[in-house]
GUDOMI-840646 format. One record per residue: x, y, z of N, C-alpha, C in turn; residue in three letters. Coordinates in steps of 0.2 Angstrom, whole numbers, plus 2048, in hexadecimal, padded with zeros to 3 digits. Layout:
<mivexs>
XYZXYZXYZala/...
</mivexs>
This chain:
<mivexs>
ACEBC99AAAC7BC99AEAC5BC29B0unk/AC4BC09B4ABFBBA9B8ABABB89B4unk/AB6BBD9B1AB0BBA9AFAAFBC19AAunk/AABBC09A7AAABC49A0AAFBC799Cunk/AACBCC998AAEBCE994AB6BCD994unk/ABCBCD98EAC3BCE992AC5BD4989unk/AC0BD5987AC2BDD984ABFBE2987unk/AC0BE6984AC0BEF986AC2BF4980unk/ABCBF6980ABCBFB97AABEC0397Dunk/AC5C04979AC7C0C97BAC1C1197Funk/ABCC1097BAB5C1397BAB4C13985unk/AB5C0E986AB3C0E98CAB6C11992unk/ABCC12990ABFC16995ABCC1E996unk/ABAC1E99EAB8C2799FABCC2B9A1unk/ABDC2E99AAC3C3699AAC0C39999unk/AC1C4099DABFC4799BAC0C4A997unk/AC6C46993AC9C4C990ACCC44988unk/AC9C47983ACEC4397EAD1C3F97Eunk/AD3C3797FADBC3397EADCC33978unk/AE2C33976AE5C31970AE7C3896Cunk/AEBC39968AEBC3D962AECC3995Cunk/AEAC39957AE9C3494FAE9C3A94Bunk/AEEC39946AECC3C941AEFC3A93Bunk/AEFC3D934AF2C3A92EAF6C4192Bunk/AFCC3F927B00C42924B00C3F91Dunk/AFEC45917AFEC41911B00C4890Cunk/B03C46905B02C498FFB02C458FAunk/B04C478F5B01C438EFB06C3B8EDunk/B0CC398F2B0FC368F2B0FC308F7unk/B0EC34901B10C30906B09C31907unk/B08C2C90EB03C2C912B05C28919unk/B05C2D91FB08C29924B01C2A929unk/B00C2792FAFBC24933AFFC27939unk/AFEC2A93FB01C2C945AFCC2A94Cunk/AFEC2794FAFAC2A955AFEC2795Bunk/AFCC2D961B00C2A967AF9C2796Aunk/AF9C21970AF4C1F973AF7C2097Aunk/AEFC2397BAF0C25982AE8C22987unk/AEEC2098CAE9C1D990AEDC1A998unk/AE9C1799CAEEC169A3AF2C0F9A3unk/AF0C0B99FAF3C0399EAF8C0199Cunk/AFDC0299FB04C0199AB07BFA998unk/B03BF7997B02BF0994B01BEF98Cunk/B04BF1988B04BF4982B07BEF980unk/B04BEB978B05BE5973B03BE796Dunk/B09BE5967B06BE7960B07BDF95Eunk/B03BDB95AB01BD7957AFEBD4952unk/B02BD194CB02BCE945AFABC9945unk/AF9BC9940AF1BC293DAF2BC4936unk/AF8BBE933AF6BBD92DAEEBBD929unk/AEFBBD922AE7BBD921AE7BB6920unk/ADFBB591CADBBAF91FAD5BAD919unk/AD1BAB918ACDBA9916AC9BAF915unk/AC7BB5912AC2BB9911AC4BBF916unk/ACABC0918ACEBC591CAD5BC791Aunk/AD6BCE91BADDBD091AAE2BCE920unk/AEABCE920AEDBCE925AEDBD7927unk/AEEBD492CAEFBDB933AF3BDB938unk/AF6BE093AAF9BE193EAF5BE8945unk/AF4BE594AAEFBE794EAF4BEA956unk/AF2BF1957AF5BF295EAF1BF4963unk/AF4BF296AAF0BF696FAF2BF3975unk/AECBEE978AEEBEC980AF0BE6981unk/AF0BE698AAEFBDE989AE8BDA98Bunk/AE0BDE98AADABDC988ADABD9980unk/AE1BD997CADFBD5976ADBBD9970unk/AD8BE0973AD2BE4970AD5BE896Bunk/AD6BE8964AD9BEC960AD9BF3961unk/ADEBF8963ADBC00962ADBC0295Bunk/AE3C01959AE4C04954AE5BFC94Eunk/AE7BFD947AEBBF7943AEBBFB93Cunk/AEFBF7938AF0BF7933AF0BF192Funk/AEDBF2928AEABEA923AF0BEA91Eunk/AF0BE691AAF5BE5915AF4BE8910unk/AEEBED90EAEABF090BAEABF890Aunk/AF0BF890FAF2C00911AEBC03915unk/AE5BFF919AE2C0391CAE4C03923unk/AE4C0A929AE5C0B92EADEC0C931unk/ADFC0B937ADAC0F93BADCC0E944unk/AD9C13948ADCC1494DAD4C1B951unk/AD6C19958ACDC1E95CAD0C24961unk/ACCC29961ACBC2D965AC8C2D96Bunk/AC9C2A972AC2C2B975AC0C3197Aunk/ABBC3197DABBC38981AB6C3B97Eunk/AAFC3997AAABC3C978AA5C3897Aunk/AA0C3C97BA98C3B97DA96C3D979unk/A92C36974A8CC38970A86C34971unk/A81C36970A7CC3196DA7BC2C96Bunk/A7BC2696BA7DC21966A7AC1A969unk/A73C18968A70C13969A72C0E964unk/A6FC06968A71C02965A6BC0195Funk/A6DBFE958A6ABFE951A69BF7950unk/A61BF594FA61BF094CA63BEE946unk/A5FBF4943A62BF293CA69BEF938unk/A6EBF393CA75BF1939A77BE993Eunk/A7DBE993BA7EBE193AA83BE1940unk/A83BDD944A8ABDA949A8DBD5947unk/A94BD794BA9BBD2947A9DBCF94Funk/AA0BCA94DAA3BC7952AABBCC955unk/AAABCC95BAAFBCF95BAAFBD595Dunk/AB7BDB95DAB7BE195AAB5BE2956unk/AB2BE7953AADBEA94BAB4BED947unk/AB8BF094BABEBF5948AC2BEE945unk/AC4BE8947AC8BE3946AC2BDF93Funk/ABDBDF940ABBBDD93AABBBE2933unk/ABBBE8935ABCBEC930AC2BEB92Eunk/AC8BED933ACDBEE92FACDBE692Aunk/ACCBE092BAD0BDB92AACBBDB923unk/AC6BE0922AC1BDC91BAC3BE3916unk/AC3BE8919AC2BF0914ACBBEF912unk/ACBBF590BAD1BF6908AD0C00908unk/AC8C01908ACCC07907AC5C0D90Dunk/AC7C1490DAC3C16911ABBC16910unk/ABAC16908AB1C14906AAFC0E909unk/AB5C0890AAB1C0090DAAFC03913unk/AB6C05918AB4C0591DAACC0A922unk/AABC1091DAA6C1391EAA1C0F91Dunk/AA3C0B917A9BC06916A9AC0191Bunk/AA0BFD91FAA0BF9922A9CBFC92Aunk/A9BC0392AA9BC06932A94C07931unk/A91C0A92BA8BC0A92AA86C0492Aunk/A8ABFE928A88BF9929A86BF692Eunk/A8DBF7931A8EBF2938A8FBF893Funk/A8CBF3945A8BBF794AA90BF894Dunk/A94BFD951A99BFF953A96C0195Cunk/A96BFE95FA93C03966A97C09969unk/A9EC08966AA3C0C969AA2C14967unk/A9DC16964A9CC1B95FA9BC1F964unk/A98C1C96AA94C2196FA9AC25972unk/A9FC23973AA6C26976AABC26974unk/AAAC2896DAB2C27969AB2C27962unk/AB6C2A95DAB6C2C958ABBC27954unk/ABCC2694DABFC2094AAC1C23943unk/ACAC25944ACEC2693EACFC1F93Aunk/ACDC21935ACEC1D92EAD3C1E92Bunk/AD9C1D926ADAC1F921ADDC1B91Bunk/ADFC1B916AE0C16912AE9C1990Cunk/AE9C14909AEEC18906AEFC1D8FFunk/AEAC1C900AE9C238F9AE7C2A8FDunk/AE8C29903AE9C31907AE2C33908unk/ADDC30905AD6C3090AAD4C2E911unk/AD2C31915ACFC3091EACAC3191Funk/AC7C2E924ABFC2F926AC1C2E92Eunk/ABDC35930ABAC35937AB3C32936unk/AB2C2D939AADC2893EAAAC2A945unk/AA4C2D945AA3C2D94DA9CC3094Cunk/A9AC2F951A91C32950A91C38954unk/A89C3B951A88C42953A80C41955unk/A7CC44958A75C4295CA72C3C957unk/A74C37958A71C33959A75C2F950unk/A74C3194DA78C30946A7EC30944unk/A83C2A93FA8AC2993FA8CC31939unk/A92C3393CA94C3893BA9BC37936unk/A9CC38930AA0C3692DAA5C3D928unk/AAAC3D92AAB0C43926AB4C41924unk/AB3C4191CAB8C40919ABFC44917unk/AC3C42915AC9C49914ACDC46910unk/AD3C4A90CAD7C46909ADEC4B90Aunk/AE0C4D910AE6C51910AE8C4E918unk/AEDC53919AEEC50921AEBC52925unk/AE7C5092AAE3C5292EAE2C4D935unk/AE1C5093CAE0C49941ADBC4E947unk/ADBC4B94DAD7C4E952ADAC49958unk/AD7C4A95EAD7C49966ADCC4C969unk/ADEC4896CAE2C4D977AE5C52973unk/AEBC5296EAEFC5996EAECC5B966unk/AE5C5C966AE4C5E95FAE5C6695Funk/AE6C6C966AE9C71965AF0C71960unk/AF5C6E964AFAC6C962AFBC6A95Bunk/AF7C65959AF7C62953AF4C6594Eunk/AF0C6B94EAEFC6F94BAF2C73946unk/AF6C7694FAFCC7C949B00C78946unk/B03C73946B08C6E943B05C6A93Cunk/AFFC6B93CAFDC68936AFDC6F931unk/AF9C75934AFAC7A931B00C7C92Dunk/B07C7B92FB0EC7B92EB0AC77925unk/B08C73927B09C6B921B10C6A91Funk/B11C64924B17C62926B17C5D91Funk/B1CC5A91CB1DC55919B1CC4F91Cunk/B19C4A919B17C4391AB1FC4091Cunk/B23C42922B27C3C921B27C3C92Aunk/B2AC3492EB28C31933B2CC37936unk/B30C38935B34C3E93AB2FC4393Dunk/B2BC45938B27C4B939B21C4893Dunk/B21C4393BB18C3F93EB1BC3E947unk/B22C3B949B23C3B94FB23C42955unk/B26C4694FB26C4D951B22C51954unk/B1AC4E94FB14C4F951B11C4D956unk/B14C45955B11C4395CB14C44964unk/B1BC45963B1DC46968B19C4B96Dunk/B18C52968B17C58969B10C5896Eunk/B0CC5496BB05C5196DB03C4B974unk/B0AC48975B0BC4497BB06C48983unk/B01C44983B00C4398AB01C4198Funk/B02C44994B05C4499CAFFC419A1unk/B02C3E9A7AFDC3C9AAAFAC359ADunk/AF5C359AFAF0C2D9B0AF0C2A9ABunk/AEEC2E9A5AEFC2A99EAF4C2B99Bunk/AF9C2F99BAFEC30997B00C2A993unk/B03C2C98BB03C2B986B07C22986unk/B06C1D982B07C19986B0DC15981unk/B0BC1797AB0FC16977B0EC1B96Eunk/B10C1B96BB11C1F962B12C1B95Dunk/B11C1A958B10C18953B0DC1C94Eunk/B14C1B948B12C1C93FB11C1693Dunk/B0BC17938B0BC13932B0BC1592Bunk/B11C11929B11C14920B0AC1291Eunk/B04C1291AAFFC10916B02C0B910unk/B07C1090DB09C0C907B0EC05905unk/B13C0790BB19C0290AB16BFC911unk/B14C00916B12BFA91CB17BFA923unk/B1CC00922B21BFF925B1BC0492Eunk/B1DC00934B1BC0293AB22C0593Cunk/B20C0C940B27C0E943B21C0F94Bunk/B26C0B952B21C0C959B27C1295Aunk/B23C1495FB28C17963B24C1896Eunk/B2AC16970B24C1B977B2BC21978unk/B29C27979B2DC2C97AB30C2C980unk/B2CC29986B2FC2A98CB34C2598Dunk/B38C21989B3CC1A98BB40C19986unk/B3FC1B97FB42C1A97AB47C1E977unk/B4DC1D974B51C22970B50C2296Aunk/B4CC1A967B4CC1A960B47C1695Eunk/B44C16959B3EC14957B3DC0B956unk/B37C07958B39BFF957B36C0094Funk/B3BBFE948B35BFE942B34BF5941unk/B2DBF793DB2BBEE93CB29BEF935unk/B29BEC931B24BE992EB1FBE5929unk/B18BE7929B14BE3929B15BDB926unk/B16BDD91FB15BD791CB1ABD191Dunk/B23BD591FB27BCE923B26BCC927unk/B20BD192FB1FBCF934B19BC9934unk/B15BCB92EB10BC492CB11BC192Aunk/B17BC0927B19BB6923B1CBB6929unk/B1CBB892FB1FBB3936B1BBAE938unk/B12BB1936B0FBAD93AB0ABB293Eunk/B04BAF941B04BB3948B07BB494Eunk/B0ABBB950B0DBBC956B0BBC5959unk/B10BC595FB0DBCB960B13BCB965unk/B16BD1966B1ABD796AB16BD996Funk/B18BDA976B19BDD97BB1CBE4979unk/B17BEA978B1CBF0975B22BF397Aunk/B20BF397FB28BF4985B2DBF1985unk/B2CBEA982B34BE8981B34BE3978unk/B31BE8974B32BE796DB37BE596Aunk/B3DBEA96FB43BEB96BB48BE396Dunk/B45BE1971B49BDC975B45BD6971unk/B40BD596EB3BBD096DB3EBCF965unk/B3DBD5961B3FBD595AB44BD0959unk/B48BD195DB4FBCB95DB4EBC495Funk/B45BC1962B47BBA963B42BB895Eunk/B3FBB1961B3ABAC95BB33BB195Dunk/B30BB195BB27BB4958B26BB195Funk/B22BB7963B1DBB4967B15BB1966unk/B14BAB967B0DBAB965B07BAF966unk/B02BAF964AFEBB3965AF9BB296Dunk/AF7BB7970AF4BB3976AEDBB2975unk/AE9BB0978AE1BAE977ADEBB2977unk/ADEBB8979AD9BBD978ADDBC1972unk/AE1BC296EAE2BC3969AE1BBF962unk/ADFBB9965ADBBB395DAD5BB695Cunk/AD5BB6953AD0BB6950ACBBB1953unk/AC5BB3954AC0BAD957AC3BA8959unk/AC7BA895EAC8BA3963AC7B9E964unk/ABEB9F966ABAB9A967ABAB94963unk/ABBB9895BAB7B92957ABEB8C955unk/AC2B8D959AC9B8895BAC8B85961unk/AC2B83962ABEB80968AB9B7A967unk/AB9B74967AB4B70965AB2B6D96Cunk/AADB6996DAA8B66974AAFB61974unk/AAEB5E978AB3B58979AAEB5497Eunk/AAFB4C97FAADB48984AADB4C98Bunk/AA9B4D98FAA9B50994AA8B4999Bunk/AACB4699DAADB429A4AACB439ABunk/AADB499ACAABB4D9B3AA6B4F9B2unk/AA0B4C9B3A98B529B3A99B559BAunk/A9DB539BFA9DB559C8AA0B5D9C4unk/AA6B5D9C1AABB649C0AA6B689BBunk/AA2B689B8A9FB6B9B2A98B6D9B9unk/A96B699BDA90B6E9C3A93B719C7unk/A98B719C9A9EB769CDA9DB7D9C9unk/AA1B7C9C2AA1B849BFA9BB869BEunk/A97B849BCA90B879BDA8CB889C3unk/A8EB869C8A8CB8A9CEA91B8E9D0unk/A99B8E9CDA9CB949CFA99B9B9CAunk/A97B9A9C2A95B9F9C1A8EBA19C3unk/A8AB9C9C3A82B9F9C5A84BA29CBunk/A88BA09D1A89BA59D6A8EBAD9D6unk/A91BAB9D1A93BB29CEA90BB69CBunk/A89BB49C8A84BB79C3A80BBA9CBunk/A7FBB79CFA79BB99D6A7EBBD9DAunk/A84BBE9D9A8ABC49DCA8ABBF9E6unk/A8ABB79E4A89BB39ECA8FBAE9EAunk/A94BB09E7A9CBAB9E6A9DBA99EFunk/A9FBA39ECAA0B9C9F0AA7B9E9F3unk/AAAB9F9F9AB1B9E9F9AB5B999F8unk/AB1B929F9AB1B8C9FBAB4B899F3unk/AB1B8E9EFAB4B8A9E7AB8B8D9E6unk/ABCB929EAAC3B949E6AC9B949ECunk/AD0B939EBAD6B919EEAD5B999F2unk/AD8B979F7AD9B9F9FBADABA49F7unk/AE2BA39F5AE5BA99EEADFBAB9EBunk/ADFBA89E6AD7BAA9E1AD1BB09E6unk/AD1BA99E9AC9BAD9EEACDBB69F1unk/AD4BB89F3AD3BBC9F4AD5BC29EEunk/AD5BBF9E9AD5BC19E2ACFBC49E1unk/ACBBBF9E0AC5BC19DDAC0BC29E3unk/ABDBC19E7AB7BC39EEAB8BCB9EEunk/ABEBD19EDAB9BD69ECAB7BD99E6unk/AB7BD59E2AB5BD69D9AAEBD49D9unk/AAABD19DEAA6BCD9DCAA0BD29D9unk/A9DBD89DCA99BDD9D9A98BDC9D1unk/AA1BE09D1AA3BE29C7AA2BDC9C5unk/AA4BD49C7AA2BCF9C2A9ABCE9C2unk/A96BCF9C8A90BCE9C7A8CBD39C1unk/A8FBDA9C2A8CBDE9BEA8FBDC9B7unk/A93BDA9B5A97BD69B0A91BD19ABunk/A92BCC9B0A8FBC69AFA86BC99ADunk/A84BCE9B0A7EBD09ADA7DBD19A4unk/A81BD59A5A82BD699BA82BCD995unk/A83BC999AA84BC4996A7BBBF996unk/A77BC299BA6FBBF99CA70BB79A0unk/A6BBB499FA6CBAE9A1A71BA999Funk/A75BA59A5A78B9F9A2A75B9A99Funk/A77B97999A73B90996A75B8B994unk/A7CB8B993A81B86993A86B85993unk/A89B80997A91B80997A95B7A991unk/A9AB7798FA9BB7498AAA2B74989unk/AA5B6F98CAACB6D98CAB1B6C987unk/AB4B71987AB9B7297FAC0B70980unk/AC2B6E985AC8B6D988AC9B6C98Funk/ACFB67990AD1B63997AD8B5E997unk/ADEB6399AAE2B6199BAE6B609A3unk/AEAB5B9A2AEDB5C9AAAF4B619AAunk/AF4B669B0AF9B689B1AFBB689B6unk/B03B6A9B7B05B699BCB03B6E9C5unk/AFFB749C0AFEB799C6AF5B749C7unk/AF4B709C4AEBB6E9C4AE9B699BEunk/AE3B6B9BDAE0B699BAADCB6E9B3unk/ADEB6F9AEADCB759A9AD4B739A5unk/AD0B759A7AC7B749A4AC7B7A9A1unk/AC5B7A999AC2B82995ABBB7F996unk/AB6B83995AB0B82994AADB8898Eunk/AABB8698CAA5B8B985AA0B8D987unk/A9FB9298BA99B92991A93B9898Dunk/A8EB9798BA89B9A98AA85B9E98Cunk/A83BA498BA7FBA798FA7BBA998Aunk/A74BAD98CA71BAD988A72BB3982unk/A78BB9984A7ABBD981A81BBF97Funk/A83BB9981A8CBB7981A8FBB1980unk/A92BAE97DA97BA897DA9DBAB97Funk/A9FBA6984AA5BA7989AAABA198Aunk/AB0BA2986AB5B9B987AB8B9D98Eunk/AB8B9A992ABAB9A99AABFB9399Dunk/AC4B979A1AC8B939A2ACAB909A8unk/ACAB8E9ABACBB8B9B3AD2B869B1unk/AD3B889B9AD9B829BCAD5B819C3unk/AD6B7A9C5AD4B789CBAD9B769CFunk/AD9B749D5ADDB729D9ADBB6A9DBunk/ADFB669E0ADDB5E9E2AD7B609E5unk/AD4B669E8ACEB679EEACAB699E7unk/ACAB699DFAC7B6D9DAAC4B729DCunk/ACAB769E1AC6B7E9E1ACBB819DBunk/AC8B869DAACAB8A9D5AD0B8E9D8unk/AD9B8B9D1ADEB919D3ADCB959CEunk/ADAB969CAADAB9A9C3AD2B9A9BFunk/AD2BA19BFACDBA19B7ACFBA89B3unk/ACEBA59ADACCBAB9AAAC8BA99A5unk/AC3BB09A1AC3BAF99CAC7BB2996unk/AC7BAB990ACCBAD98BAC9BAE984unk/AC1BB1986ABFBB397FAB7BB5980unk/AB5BB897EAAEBBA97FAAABBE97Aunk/AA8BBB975AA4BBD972A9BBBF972unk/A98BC6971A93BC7973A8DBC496Dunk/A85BC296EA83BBF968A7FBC6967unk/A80BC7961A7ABCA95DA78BCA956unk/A73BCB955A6FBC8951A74BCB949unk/A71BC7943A75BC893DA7CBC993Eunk/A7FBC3942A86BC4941A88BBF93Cunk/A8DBC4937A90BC1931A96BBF931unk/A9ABBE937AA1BBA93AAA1BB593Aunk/
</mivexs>
């Protein structure tokens, strides 16, 4: 995106009808994690974050918005979402906001599914209003997450059990009570595969216990890509392109992208700023981005025909972030397509790392933003 946000919460996509099917397969021995993700993107990446300082490693899957759907910790906990549901669900002072995804703070701090419920009770989840939130751990415990008029709604279970798009389907197959092994769990999800706009995008099991990932997409594959966790975390941070997994396994670790970093930002400091002329330019490109009256004159033709019919969505965009209040130069290098300016730009309800290339006329070839965190109060990130 140009300007704002560059996550996206499953939750916000509008289906009629259920995406995703998630469910768990367990006895007193296995415990495996299934779901297929369904949705219209087929930009699909799964992605390593060793742990850290007061964090578990995790392996995190989904788009190319960077936005964790599903992951899995070193700690055998999983979790993965339903969306497609209308609840009630206002925003709560009381509870705490986290930098970030709330689902990625969870998983990287919780071991089991009692942290996680306390973590959700705690901390404020907005996603609740349109979307349900499987837990499960390795000792064959799960919790359904999701709210109900107005209050967070919490099922716990210890057998196998799941819900969304094919939960007719997934029903009678759990009634069977299949044995916990991936064979079965594929089985399942084949069974369950959604057709369509959003058909199914990609599959994945997780072992809970051992850590081992087995992906699959049904419509492309003959056999499954398996990973796993803990050798794919002594590589480092990196991340897979899920469509060409099988081709990628075999070369060096791709690094991680920026909208995939853990707080990105805070790998940001002010630097000497030389251009004040360049730093009033991008401020009057966003103030006029914010009053929906963008300049054509600050962007390269390309660009300009890029973005001039977006300008409304970035107006209405740019409202959620409030007033501008500062800009703050965190980086400046020369390149060969330009000139590369990041800014740390403030707003009164948002910090936004934003990235420009300029051209010799310092119109604008490029922007994106490559991180945006929203502020809210009691945050313990």
């Amino acid at each position: 995106m140009i300007f704002g946000l560059t996550v996206a919460l499953i939750t916000s996509i509008p289906l009629p009808i259920h995406a995703c099917t998630i469910f768990v397969l367990t006895d007193a021995d296995q415990i495996l994690f299934c779901n297929n993700e369904d949705y219209s993107n087929p930009v699909t990446r799964i992605w390593f974050v060793p742990a850290g300082d007061g964090f578990y490693g995790c392996v995190y899957i989904g788009f190319d918005d960077g936005w964790a759907q599903g992951g899995l910790n070193t700690e055998g906990l999983a979790f993965d979402w339903v969306a497609g549901y209308m609840e009630e669900w206002e925003s709560s002072e009381v509870m705490k906001r986290v930098r970030g995804n709330p689902s990625e703070r969870m998983l990287e701090t919780c071991t089991t599914i009692d942290d996680a419920i306390t973590f959700y009770r705690e901390h404020w989840e907005p996603g609740f209003y349109r979307a349900k939130i499987l837990v499960a751990d390795k000792s064959g415990a799960s919790v359904i997450i999701g709210a109900k008029d107005g209050e967070l709604q919490v099922e716990v279970a210890d057998q196998s059990r799941g819900f969304g798009y094919g939960a007719r389907t997934l029903g009678k197959m759990l009634n069977k009570r299949p044995e916990p092994t991936v064979a079965n769990g594929f089985n399942i999800l084949r069974a369950c595969l959604q057709e369509g706009l959003n058909a199914t995008k990609y599959s994945y099991v997780f072992d809970l216990k051992t850590g081992e990932i087995y992906l699959f997409r049904f419509a492309e594959w003959t056999e499954e890509a398996k990973l796993n966790l803990t050798l794919e975390l002594e590589q480092g941070e990196h991340y897979y392109d899920v469509p060409q997994i099988h081709q990628q396994l075999s070369q060096q670790p791709i690094p991680l992208l920026y909208n995939m970093e853990r707080f990105l930002l805070d790998q940001y400091k002010p630097i000497p700023d030389d251009e004040p002329e360049i730093k009033i330019q991008i401020r009057a490109m966003i103030q006029d981005a914010c009053a929906g009256t963008m300049n054509p004159d600050h962007y390269t033709s390309e660009l300009w025909r890029e973005i001039s019919p977006l300008q409304e969505e970035i107006q209405t965009e740019l409202e959620r972030f409030g007033d501008l209040i500062s800009l703050i130069l965190v980086d400046r290098k020369g390149e060969d397509e330009g000139r590369s300016y990041r800014y740390r730009v403030e707003f009164e309800n948002a910090t936004v790392l934003q990235h420009y290339i300029l051209d010799e006329q310092n119109q604008a070839a490029f922007i994106q933003s490559e991180s945006t965190e929203m502020k809210y109060i009691e945050a313990d990130w």
